[in-house]
C-alpha positions in Angstrom: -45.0 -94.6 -168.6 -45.3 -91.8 -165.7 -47.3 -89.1 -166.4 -47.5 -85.4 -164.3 -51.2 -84.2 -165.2 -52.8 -81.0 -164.3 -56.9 -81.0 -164.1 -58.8 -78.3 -162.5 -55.7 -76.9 -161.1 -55.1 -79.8 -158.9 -52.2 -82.8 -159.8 -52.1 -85.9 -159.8 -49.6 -89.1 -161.1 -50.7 -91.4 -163.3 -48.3 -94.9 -164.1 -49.1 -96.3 -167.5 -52.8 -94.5 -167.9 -54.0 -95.2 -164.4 -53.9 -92.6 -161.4 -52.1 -93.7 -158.8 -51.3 -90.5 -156.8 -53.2 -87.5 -156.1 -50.9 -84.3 -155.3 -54.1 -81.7 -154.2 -53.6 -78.1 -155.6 -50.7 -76.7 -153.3 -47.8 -79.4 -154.6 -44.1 -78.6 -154.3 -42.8 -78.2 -158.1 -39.7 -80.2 -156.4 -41.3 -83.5 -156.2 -42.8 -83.6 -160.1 -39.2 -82.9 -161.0 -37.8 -85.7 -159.0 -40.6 -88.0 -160.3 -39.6 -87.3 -163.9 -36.1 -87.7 -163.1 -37.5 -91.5 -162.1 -39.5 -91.9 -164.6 -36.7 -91.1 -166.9 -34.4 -93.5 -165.1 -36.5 -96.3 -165.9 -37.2 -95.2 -169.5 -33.4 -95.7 -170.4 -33.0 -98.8 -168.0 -35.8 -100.9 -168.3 -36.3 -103.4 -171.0 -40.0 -103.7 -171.5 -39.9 -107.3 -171.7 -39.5 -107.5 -167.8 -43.1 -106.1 -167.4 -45.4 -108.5 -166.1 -48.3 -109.9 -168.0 -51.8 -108.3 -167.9 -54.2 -110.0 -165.5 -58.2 -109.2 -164.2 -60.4 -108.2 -166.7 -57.7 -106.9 -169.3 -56.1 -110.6 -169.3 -59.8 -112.0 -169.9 -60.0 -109.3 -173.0 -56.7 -110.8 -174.8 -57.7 -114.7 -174.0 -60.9 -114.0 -176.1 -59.1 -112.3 -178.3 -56.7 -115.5 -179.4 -59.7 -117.2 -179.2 -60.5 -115.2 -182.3 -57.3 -115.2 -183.9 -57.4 -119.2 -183.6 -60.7 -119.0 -185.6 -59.3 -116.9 -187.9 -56.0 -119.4 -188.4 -58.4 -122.4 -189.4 -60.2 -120.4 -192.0 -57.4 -119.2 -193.8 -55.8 -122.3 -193.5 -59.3 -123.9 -195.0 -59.1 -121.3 -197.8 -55.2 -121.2 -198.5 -55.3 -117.4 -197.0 -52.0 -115.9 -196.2 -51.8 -114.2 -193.2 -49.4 -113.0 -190.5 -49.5 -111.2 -187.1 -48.4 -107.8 -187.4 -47.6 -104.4 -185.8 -48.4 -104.0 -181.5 -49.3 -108.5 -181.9 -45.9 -109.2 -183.6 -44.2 -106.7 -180.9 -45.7 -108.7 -178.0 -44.8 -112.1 -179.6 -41.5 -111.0 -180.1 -40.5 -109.1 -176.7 -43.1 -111.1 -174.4 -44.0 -114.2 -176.3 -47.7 -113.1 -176.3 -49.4 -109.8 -175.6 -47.9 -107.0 -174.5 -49.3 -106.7 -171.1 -51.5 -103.4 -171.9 -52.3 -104.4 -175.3 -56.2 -105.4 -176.1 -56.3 -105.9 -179.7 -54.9 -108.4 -182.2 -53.7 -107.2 -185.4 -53.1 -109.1 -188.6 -51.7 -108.2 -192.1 -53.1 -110.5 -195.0 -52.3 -109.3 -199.2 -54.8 -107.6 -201.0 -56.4 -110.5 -202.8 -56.8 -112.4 -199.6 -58.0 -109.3 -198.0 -60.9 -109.4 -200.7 -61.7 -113.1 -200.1 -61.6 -112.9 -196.5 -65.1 -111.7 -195.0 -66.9 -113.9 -197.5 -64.4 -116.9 -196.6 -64.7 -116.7 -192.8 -68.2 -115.4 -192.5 -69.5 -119.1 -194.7 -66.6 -121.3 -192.8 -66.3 -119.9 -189.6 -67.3 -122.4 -186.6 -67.9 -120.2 -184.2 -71.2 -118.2 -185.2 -71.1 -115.8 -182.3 -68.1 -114.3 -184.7 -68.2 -112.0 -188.0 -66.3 -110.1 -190.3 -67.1 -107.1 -191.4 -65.9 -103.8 -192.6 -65.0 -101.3 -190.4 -64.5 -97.2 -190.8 -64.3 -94.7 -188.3 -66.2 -91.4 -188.1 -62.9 -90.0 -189.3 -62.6 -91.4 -192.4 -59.2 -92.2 -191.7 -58.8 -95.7 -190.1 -60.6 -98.3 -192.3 -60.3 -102.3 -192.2 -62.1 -105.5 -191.5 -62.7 -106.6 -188.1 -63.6 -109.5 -186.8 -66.1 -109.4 -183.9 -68.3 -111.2 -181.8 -71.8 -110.0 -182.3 -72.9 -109.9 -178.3 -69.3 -108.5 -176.8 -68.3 -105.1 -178.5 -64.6 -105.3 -176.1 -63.5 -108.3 -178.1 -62.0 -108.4 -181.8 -59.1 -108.5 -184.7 -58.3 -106.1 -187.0 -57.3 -107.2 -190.2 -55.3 -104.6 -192.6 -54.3 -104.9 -196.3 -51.0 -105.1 -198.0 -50.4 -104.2 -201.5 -47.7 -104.7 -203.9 -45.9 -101.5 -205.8 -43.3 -103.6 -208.6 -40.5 -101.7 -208.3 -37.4 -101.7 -205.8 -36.6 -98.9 -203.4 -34.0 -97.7 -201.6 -34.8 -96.5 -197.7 -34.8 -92.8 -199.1 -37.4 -94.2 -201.8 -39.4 -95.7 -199.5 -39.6 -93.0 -196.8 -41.3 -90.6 -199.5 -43.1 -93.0 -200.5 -44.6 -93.6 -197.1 -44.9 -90.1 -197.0 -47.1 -90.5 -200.3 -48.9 -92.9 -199.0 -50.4 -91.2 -195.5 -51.2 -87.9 -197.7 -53.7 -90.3 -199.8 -55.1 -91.5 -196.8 -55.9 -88.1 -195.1 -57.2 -86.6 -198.4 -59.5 -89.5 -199.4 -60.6 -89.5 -195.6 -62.1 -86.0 -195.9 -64.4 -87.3 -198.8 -66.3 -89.9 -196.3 -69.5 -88.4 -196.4 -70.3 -89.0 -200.3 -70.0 -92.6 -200.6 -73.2 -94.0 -200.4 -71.6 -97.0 -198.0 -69.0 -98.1 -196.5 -67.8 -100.9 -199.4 -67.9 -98.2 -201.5 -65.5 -96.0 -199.7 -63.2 -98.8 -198.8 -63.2 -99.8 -202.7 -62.2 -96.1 -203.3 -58.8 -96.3 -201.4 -58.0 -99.5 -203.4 -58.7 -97.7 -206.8 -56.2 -94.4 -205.5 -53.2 -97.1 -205.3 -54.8 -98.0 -208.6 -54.2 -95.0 -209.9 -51.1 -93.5 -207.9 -49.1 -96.8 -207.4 -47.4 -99.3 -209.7 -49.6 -102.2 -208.3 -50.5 -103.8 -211.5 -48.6 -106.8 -212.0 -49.1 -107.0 -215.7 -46.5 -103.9 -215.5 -44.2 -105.0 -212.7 -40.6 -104.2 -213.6 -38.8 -106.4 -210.6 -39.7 -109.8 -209.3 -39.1 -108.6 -205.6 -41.8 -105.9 -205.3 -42.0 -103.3 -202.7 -45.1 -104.1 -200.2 -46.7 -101.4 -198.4 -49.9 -101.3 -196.0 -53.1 -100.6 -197.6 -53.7 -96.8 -198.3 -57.3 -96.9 -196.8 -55.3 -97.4 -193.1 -53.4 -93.9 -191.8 -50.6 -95.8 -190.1 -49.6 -92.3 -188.3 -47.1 -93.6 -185.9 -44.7 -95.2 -188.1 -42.3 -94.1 -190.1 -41.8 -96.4 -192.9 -45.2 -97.5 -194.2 -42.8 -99.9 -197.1 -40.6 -102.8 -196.9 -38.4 -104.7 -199.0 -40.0 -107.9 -200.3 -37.6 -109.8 -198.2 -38.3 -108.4 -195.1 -42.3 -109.7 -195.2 -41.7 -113.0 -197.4 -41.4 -115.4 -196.7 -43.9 -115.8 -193.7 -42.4 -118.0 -191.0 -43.7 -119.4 -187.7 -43.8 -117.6 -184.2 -44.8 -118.2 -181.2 -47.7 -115.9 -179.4 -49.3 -117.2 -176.6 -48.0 -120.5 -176.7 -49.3 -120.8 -180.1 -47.2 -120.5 -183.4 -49.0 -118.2 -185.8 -47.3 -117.2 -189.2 -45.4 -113.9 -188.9 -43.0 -112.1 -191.2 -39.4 -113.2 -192.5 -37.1 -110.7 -190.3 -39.1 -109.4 -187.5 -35.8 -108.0 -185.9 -35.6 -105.5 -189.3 -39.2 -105.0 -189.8 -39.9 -104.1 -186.4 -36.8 -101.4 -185.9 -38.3 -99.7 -189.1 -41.9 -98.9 -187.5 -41.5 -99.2 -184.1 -37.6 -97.6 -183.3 -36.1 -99.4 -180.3 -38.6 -101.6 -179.8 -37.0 -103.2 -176.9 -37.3 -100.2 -174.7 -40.2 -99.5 -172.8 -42.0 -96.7 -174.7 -42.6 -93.2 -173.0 -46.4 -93.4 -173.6 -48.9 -96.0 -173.2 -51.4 -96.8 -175.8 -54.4 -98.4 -175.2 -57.3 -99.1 -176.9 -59.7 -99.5 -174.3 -60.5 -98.6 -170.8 -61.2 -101.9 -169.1 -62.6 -99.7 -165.9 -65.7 -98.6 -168.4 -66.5 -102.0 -169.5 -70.2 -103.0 -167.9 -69.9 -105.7 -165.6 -72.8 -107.8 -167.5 -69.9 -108.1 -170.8 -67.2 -109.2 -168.4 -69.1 -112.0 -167.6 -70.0 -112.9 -171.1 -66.1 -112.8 -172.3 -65.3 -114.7 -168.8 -68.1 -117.3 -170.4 -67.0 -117.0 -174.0 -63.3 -118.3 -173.0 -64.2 -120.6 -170.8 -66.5 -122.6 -173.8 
């Protein structure tokens, strides 16, 4: 939340990501230590659901955003495509009925035969043509999924992320390893990026490792209440488990995110604790995807018009 940071030997504090005091070079040591102990204070005292919402430009972001995520509800609802929201979007829905206020992205989980119907599905039904989905890698290799994006405004779209099915039951211990398991993959597949021809290609590789290292064939399965676990082409570094019980995901039920009810998991409460910790508190660092500061002034005005259609 409060951040002490050192550049060029001069200090300055920054609240949530944004500088908001500049010390010069010659600061007494005394006052960072006082700040922390504040900064602290409110860490253990504040629920983060007392934060107000975003507004300006970061508030235009997330309206065209649900914009999207409406688009996307009527096409899987054309096509009988499960969904749900999931991970930071289920957080906000949860602990501030919409988005958390620094959030700028929408994420939602869909399962893997869905997944493979999906950019075909939304890119023929789709009303809005200014939208597409497409596959999406990073330089990295590690962080692969669809997107769905406007084709004139870069600042605006939601990720979409697989869910597969191993069929057999775990215990937590079980599924921690298997988590485990499951980001080794990912970071070992990532580092062979550069001799897939394309990017469907390397996407298709990651489905063939859980293929090949994961009981997802359901011709085998050996319990009708499989495990379900996020797609290995994904590195999901910041959480923990990476696997849930069957009957924490399904089945889907209604919540409501920005005064719209969307389809989310059975026990959000359970599901949420095992990736996110205490996810009532306010978290000690701020994570967001975008700096609104460096967006040009010409694609504000295009999502300002893009909402207001």
């Amino acid at each position: 939340m409060f951040n002490i940071k050192r550049k060029n030997g001069e200090k300055a504090l920054y609240l949530f990501g944004k500088r908001i005091f500049h010390f010069g070079k010659y600061s007494n040591s005394a006052i960072f230590r006082e700040l922390n102990s504040v900064s602290s204070m409110l860490y253990v005292n504040l629920s983060a659901s007392t934060l107000p919402p975003a507004v300006g430009f970061l508030r235009d972001i997330q309206l065209a955003d649900l914009k999207i995520l409406k688009e996307i509800d009527l096409v899987c609802k054309k096509h009988k495509l499960t969904y749900w929201i999931d991970f930071g979007t289920l957080l906000g829905a949860i602990r501030h009925k919409g988005f958390i206020p620094w959030d700028d992205d929408i994420d939602i989980c869909m399962p893997r035969e869905d997944y493979k119907r999906f950019i075909k599905s939304f890119n023929q039904s789709c009303l809005d043509n200014s939208l597409e989905a497409v596959l999406s890698s990073h330089r990295s290799g590690k962080y692969n999924l669809i997107k769905v994006v406007h084709k004139d405004i870069p600042s605006i779209s939601v990720d979409v992320f697989p869910v597969d099915f191993c069929y057999q039951e775990m215990n937590d211990a079980q599924k921690l390893e298997f988590s485990k398991k499951i980001k080794f993959l990912t970071l070992k597949q990532a580092k062979k990026m550069k001799k897939f021809s394309s990017t469907a290609e390397f996407h298709d590789s990651f489905r063939k490792l859980s293929l090949e290292f994961f009981e997802t064939d359901e011709s085998q399965k050996k319990t009708k209440f499989p495990t379900v676990f996020y797609g290995v082409e994904f590195h999901h570094q910041t959480h923990l488990y990476n696997a849930f019980d069957y009957g924490t995901i399904f089945p889907l039920k209604q919540i409501v995110f920005e005064g719209v009810e969307f389809p989310c998991v059975a026990k959000p409460d359970l599901y949420l604790t095992y990736i996110f910790g205490d996810y009532l508190k306010l978290p000690k660092k701020i994570h967001a995807h975008l700096d609104t500061s460096s967006i040009r002034l010409d694609e504000i005005l295009k999502i300002k018009k893009y909402i207001g259609d």
